[in-house]
KOLGU-4560 file (N, C-alpha, C; in nm, 3 decimals, padded with zeros to 5 digits):
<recs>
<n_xx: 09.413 n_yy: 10.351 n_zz: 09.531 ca_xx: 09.517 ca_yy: 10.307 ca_zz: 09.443 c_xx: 09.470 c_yy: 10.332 c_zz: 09.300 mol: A seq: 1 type: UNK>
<n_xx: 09.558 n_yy: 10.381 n_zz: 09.204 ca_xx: 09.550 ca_yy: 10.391 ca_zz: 09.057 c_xx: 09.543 c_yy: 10.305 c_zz: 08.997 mol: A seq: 2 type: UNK>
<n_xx: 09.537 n_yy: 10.240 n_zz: 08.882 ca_xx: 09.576 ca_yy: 10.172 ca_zz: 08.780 c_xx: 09.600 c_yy: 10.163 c_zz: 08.639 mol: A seq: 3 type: UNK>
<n_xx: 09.729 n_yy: 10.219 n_zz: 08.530 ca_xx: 09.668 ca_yy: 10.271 ca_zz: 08.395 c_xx: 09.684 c_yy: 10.148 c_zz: 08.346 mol: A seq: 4 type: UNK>
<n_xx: 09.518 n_yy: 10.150 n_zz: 08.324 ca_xx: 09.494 ca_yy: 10.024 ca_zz: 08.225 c_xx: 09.564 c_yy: 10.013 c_zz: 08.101 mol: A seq: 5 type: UNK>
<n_xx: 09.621 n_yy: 10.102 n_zz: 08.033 ca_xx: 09.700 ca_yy: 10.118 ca_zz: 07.896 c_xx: 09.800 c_yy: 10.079 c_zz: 07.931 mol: A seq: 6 type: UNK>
<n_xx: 09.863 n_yy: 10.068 n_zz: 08.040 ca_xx: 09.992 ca_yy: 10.005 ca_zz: 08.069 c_xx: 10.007 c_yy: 09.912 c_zz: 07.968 mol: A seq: 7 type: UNK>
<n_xx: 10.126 n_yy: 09.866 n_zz: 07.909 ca_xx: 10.232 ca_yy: 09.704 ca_zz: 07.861 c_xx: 10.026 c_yy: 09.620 c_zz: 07.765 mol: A seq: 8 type: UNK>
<n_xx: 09.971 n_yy: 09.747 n_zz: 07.665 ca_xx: 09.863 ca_yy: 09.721 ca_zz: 07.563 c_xx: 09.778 c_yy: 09.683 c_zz: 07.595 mol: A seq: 9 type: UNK>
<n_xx: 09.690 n_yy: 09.711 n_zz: 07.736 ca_xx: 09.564 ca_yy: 09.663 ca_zz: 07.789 c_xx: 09.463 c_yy: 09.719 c_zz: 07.761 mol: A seq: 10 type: UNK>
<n_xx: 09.485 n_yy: 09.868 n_zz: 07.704 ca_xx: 09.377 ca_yy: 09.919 ca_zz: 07.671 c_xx: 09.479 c_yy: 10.056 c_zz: 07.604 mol: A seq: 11 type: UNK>
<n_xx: 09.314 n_yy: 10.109 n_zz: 07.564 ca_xx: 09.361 ca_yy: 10.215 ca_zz: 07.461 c_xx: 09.409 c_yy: 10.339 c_zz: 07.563 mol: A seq: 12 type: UNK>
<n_xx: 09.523 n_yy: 10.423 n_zz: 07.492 ca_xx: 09.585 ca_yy: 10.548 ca_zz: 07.565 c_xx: 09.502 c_yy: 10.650 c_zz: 07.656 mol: A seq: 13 type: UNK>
<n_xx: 09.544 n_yy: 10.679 n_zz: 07.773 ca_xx: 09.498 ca_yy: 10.752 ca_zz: 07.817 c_xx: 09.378 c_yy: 10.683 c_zz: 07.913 mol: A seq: 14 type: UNK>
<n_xx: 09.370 n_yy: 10.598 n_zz: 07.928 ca_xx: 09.286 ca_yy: 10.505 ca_zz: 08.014 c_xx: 09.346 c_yy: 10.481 c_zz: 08.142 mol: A seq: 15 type: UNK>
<n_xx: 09.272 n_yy: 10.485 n_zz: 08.270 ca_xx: 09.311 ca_yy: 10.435 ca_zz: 08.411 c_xx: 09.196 c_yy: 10.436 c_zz: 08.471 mol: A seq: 16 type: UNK>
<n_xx: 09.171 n_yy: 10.345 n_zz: 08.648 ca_xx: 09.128 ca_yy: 10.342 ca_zz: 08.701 c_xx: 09.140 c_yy: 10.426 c_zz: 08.863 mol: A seq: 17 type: UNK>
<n_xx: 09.077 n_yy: 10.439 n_zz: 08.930 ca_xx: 09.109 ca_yy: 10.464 ca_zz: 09.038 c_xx: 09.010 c_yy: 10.344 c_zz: 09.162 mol: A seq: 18 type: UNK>
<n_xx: 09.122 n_yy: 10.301 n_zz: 09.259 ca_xx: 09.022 ca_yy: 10.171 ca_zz: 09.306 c_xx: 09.039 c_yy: 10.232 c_zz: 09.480 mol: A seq: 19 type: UNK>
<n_xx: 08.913 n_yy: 10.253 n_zz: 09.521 ca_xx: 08.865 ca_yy: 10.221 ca_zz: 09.699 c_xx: 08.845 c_yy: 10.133 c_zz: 09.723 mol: A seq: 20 type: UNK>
<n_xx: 08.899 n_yy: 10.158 n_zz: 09.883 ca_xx: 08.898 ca_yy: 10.071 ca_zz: 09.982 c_xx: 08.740 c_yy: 10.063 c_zz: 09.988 mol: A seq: 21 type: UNK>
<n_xx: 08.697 n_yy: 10.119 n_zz: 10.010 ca_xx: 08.531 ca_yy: 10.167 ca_zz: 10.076 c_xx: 08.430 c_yy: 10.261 c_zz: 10.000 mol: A seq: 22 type: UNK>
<n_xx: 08.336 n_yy: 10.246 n_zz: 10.008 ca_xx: 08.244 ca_yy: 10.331 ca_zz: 09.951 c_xx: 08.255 c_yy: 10.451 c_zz: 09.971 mol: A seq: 23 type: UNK>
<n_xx: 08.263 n_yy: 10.445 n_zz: 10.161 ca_xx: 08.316 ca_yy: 10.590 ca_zz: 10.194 c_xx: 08.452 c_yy: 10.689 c_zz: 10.117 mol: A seq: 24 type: UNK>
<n_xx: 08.505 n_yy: 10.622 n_zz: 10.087 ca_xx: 08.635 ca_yy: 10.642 ca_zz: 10.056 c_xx: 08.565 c_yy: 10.711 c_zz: 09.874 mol: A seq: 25 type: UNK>
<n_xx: 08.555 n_yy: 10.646 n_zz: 09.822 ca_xx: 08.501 ca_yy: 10.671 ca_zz: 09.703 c_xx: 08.394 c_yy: 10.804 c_zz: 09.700 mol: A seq: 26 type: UNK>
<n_xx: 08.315 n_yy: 10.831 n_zz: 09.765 ca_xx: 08.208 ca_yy: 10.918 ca_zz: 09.774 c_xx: 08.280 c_yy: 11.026 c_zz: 09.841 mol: A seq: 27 type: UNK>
<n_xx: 08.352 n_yy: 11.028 n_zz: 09.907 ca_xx: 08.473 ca_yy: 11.160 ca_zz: 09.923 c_xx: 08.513 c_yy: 11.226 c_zz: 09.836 mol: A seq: 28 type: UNK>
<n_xx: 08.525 n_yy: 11.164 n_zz: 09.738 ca_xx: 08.632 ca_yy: 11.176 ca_zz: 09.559 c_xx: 08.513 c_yy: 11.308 c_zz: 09.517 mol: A seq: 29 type: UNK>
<n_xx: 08.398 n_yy: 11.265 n_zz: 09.525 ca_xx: 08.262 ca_yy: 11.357 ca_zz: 09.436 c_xx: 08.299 c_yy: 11.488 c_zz: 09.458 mol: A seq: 30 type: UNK>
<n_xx: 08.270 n_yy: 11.558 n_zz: 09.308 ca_xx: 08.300 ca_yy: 11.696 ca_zz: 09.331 c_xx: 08.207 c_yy: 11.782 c_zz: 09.314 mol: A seq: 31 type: UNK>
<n_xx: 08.104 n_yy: 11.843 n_zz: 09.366 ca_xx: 07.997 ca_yy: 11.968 ca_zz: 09.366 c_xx: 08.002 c_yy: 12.087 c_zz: 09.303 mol: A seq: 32 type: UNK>
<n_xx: 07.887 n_yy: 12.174 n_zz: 09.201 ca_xx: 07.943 ca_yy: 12.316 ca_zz: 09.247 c_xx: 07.818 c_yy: 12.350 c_zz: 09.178 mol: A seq: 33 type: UNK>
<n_xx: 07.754 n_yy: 12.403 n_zz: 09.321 ca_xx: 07.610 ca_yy: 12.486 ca_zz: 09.230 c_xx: 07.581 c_yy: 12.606 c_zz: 09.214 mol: A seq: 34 type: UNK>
<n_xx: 07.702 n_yy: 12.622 n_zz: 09.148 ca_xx: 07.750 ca_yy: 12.818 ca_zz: 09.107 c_xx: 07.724 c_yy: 12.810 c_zz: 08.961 mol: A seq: 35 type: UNK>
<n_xx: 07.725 n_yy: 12.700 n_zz: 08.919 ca_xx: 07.738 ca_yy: 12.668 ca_zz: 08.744 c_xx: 07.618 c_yy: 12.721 c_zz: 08.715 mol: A seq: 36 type: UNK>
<n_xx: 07.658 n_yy: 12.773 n_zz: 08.563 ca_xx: 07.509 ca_yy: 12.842 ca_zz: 08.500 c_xx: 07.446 c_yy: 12.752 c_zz: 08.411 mol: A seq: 37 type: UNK>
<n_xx: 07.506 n_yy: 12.627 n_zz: 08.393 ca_xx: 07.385 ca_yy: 12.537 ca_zz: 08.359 c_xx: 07.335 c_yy: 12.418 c_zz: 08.475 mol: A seq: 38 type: UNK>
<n_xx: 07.307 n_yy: 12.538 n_zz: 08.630 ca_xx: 07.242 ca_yy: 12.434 ca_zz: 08.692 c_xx: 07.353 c_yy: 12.352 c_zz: 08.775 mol: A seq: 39 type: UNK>
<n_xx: 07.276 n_yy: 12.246 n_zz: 08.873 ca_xx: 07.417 ca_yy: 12.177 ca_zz: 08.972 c_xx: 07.450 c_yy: 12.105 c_zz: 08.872 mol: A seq: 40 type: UNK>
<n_xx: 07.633 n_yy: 12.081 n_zz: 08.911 ca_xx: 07.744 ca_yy: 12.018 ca_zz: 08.831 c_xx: 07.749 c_yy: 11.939 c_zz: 08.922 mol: A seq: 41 type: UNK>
<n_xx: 07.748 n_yy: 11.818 n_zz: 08.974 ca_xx: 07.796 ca_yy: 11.695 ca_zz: 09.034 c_xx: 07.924 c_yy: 11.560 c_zz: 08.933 mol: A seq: 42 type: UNK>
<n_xx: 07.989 n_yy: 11.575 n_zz: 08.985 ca_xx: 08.087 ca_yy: 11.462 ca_zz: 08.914 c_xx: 08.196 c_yy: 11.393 c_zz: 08.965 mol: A seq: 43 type: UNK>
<n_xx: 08.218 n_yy: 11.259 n_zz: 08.983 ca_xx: 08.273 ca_yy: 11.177 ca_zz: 09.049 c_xx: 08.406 c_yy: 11.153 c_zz: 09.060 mol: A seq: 44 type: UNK>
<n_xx: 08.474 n_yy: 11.302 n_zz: 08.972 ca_xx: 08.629 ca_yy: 11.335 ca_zz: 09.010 c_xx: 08.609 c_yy: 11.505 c_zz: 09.002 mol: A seq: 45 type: UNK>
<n_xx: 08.713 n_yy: 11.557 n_zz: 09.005 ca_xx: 08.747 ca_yy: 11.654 ca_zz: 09.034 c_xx: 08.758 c_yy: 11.720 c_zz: 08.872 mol: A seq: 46 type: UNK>
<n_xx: 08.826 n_yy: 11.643 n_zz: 08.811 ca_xx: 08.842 ca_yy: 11.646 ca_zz: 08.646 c_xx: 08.761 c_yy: 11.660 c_zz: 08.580 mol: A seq: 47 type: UNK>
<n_xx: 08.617 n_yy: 11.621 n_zz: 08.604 ca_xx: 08.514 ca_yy: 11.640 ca_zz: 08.531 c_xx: 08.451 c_yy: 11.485 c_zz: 08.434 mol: A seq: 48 type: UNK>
<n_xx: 08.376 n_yy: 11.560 n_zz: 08.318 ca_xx: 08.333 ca_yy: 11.372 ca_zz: 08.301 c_xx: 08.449 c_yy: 11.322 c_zz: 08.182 mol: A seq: 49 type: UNK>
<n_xx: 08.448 n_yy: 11.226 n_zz: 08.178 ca_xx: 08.521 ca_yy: 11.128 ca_zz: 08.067 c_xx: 08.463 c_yy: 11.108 c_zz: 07.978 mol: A seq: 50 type: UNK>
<n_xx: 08.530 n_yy: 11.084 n_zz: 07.814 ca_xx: 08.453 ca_yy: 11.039 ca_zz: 07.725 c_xx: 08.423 c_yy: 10.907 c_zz: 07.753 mol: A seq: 51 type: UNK>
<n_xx: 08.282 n_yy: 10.849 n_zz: 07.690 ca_xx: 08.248 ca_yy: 10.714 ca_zz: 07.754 c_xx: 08.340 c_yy: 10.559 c_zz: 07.678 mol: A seq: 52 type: UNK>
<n_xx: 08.415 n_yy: 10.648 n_zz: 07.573 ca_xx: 08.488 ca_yy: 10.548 ca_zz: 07.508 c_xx: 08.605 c_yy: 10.506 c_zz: 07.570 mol: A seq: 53 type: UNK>
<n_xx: 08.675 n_yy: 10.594 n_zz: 07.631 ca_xx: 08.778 ca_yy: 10.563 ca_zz: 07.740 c_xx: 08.737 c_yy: 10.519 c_zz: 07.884 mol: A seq: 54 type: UNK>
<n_xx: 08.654 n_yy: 10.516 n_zz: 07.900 ca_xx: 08.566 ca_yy: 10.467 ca_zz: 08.065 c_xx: 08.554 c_yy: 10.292 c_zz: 07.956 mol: A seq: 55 type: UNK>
<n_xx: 08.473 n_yy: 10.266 n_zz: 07.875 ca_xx: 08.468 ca_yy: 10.129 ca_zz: 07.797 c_xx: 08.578 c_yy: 10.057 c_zz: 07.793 mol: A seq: 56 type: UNK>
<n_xx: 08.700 n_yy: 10.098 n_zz: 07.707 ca_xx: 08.799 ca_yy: 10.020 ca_zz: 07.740 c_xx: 08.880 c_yy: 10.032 c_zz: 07.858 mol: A seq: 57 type: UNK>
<n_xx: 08.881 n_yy: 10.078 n_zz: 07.912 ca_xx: 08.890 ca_yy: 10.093 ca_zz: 08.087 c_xx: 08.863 c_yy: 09.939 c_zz: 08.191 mol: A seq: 58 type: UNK>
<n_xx: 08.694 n_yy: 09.969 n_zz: 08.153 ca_xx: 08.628 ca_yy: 09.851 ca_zz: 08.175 c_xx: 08.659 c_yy: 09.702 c_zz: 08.137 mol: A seq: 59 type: UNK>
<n_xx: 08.673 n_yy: 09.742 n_zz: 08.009 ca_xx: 08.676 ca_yy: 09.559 ca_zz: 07.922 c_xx: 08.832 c_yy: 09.518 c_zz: 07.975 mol: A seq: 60 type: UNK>
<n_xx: 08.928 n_yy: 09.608 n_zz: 07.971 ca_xx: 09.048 ca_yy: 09.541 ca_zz: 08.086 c_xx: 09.049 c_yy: 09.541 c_zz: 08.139 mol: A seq: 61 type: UNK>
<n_xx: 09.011 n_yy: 09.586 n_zz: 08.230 ca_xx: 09.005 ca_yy: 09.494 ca_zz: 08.369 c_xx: 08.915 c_yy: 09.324 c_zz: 08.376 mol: A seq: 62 type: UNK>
<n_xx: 08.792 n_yy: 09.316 n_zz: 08.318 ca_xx: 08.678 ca_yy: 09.239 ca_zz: 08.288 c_xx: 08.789 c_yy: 09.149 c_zz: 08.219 mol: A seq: 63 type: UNK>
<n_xx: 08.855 n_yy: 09.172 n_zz: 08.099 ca_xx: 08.888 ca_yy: 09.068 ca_zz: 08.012 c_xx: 09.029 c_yy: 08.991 c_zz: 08.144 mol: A seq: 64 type: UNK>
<n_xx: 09.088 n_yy: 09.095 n_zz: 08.139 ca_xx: 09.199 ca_yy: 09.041 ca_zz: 08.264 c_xx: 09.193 c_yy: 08.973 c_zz: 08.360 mol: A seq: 65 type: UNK>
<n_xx: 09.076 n_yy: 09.024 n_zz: 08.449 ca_xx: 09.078 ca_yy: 08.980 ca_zz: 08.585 c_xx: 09.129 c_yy: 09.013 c_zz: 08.701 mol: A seq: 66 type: UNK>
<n_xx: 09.049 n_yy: 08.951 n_zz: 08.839 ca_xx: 09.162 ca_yy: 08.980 ca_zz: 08.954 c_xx: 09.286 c_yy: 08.909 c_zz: 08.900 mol: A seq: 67 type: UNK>
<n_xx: 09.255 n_yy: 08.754 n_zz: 08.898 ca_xx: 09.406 ca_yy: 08.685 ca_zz: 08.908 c_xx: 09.449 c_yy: 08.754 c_zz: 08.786 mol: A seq: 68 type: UNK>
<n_xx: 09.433 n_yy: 08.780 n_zz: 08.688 ca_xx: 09.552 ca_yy: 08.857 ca_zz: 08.564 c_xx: 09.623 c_yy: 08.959 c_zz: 08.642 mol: A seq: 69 type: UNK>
<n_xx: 09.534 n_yy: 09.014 n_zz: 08.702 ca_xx: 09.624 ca_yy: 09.141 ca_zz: 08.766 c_xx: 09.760 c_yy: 09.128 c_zz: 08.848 mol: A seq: 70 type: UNK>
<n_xx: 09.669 n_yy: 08.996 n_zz: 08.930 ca_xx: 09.804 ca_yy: 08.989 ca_zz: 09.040 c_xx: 09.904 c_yy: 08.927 c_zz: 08.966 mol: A seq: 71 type: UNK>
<n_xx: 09.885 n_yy: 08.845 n_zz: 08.889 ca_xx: 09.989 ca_yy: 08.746 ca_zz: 08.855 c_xx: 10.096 c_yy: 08.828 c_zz: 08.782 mol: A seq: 72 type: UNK>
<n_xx: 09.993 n_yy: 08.955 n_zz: 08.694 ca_xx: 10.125 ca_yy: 09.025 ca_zz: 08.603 c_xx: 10.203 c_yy: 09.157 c_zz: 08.727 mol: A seq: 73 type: UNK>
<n_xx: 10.119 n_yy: 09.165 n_zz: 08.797 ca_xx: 10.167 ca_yy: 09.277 ca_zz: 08.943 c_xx: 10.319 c_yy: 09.211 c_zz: 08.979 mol: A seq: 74 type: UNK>
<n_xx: 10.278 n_yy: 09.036 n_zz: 08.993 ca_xx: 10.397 ca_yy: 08.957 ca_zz: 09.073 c_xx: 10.497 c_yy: 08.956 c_zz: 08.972 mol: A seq: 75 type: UNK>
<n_xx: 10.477 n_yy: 08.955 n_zz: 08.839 ca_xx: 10.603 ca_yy: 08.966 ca_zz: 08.741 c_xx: 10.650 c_yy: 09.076 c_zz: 08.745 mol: A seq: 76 type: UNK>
<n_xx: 10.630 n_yy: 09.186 n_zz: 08.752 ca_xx: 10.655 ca_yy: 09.315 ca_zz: 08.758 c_xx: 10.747 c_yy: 09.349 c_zz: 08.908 mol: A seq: 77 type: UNK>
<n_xx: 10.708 n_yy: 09.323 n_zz: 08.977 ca_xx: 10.750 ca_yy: 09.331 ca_zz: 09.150 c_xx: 10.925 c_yy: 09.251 c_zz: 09.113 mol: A seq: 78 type: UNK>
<n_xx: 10.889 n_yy: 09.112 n_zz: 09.070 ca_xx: 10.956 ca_yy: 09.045 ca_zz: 09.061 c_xx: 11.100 c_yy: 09.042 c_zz: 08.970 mol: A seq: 79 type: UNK>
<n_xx: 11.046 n_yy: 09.165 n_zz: 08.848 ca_xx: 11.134 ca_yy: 09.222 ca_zz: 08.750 c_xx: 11.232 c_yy: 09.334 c_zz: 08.815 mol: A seq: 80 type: UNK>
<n_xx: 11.105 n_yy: 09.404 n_zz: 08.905 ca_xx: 11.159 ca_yy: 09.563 ca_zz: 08.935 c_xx: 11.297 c_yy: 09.488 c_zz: 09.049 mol: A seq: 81 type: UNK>
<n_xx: 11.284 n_yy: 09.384 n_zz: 09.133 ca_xx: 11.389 ca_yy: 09.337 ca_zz: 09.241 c_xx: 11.472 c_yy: 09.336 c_zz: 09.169 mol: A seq: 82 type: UNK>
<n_xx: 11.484 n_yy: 09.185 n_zz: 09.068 ca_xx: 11.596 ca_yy: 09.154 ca_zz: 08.994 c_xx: 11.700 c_yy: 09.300 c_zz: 08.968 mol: A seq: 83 type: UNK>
<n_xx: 11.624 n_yy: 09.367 n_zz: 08.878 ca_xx: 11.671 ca_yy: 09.505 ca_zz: 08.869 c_xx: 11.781 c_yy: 09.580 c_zz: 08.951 mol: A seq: 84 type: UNK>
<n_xx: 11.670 n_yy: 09.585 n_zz: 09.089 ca_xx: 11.748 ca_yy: 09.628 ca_zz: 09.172 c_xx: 11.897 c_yy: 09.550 c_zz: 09.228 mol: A seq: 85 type: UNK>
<n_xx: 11.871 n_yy: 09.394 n_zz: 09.210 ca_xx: 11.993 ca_yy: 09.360 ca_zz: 09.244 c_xx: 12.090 c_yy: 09.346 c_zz: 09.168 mol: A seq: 86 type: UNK>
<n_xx: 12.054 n_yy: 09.428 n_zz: 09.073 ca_xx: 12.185 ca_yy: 09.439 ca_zz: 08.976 c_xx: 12.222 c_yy: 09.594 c_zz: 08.966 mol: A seq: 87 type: UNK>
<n_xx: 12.125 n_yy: 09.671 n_zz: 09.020 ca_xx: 12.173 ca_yy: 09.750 ca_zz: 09.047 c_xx: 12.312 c_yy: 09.761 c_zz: 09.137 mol: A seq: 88 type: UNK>
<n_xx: 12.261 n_yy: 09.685 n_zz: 09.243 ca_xx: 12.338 ca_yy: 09.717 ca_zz: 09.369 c_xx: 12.451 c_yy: 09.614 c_zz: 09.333 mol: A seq: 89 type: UNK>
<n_xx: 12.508 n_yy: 09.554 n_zz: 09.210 ca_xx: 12.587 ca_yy: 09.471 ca_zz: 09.232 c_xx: 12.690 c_yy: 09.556 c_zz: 09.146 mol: A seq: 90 type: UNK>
<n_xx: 12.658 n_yy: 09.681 n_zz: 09.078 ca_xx: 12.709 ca_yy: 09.795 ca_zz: 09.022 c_xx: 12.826 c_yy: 09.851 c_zz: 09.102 mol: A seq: 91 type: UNK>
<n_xx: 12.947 n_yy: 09.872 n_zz: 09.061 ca_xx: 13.058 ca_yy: 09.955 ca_zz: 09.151 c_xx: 13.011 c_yy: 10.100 c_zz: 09.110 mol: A seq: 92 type: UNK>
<n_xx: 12.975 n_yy: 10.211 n_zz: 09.179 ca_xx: 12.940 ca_yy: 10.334 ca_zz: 09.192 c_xx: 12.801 c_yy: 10.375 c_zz: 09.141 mol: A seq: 93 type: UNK>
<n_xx: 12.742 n_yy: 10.291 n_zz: 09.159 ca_xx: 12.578 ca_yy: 10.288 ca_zz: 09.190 c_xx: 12.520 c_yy: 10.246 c_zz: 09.338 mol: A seq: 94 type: UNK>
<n_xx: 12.468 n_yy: 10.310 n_zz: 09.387 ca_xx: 12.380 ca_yy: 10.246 ca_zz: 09.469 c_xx: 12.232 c_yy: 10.298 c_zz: 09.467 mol: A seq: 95 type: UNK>
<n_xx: 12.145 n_yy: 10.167 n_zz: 09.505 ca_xx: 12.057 ca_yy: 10.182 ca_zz: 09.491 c_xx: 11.952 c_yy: 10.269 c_zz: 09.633 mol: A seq: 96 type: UNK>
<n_xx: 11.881 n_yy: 10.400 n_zz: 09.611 ca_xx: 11.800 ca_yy: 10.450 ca_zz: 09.750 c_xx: 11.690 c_yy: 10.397 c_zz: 09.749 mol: A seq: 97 type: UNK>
<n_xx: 11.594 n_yy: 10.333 n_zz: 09.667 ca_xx: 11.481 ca_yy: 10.253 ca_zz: 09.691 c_xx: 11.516 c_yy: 10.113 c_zz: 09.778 mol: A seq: 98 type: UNK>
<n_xx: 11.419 n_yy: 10.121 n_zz: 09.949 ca_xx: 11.485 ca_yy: 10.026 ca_zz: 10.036 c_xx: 11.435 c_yy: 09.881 c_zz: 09.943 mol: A seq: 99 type: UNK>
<n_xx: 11.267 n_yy: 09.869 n_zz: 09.924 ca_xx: 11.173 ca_yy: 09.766 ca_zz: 09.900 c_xx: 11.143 c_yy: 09.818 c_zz: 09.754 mol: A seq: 100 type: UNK>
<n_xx: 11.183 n_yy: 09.809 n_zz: 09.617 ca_xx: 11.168 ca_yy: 09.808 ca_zz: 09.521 c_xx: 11.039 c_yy: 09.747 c_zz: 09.495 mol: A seq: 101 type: UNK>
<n_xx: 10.923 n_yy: 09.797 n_zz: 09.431 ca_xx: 10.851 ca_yy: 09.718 ca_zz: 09.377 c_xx: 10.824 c_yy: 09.755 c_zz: 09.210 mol: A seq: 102 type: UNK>
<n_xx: 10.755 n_yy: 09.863 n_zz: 09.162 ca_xx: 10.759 ca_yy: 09.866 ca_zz: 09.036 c_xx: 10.839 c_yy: 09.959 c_zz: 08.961 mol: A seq: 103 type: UNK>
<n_xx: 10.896 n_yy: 10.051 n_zz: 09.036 ca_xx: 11.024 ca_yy: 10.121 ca_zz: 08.996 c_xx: 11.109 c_yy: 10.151 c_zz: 09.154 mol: A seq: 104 type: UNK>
<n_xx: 11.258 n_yy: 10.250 n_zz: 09.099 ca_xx: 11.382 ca_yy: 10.235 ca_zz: 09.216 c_xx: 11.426 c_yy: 10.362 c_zz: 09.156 mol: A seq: 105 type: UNK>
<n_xx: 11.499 n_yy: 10.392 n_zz: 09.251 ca_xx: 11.578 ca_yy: 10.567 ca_zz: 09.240 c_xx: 11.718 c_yy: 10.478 c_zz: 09.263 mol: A seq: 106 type: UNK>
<n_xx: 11.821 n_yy: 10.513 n_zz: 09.200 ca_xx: 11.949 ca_yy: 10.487 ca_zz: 09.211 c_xx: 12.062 c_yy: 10.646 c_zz: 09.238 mol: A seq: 107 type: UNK>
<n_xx: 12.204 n_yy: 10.627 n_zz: 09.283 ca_xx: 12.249 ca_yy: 10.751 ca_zz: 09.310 c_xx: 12.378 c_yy: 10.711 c_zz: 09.270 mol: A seq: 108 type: UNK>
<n_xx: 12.442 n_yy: 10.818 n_zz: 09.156 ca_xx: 12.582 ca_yy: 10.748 ca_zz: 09.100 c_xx: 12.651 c_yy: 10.797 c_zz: 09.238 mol: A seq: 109 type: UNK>
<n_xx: 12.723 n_yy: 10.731 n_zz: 09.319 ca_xx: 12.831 ca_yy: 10.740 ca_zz: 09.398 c_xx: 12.980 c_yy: 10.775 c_zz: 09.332 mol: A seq: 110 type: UNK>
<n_xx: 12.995 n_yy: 10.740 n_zz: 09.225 ca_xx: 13.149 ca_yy: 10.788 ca_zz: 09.160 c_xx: 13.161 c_yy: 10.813 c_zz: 09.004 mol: A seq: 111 type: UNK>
<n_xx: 13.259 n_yy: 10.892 n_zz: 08.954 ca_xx: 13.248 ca_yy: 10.947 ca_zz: 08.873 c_xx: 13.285 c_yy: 10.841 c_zz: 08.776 mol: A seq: 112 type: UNK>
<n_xx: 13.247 n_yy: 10.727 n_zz: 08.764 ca_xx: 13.299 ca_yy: 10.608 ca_zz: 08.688 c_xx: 13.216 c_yy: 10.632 c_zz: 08.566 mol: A seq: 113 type: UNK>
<n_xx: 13.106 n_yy: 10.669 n_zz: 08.554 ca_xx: 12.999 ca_yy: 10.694 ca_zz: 08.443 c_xx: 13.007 c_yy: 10.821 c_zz: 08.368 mol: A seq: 114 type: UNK>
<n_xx: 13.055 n_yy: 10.941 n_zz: 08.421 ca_xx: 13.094 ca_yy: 11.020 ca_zz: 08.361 c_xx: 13.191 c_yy: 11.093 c_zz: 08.278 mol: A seq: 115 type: UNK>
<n_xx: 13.322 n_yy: 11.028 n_zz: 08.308 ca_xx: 13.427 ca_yy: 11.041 ca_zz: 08.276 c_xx: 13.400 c_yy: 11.002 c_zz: 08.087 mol: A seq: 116 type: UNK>
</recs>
């Protein structure tokens, strides 16, 4: 699972995480290549390395936040994206194709009520 920490001012732009289940899972991610002419390249995405200033505030939000910050603002969010949806669906020539809405929804104009 992802997470951009810059999301709704948690950290500075361009910041995210990536979170495993497992170690295994994580050590899969590593990327090799000892074709490089300065020697083996090992690095723990595919992307290459990060500046360490964006890995820092990366860090300090999550640290300053927390698990419970996370979930609690996850559950407002979940809880926003529904509402949403049920106003979507209370729309005459909208309906909504996202079954279980959680942090975003795809909607489909059914009639030309919006275009006209």
């Amino acid at each position: 699972m992802s997470a951009d920490t810059h999301k709704y001012g948690h950290a500075t732009k361009g910041t995210s995480v990536v979170l495993f289940k497992s170690s295994d899972l994580q050590h899969a991610s590593y990327f090799s290549y000892s074709h490089w002419s300065g020697g083996l390249y090992i690095t723990p995405t595919f992307a290459g390395s990060r500046p360490g200033a964006l890995i820092a505030c990366a860090w300090a939000a999550l640290v300053s936040i927390g698990e419970s910050g996370y979930q609690q603002r996850a559950q407002v969010i979940v809880e926003a994206a529904r509402r949403i949806a049920d106003a979507i669906k209370s729309i005459d020539g909208l309906k909504l194709m996202t079954q279980n809405p959680t942090m975003w929804y795809a909607l489909h104009q059914t009639c030309s009520t919006f275009t006209d």
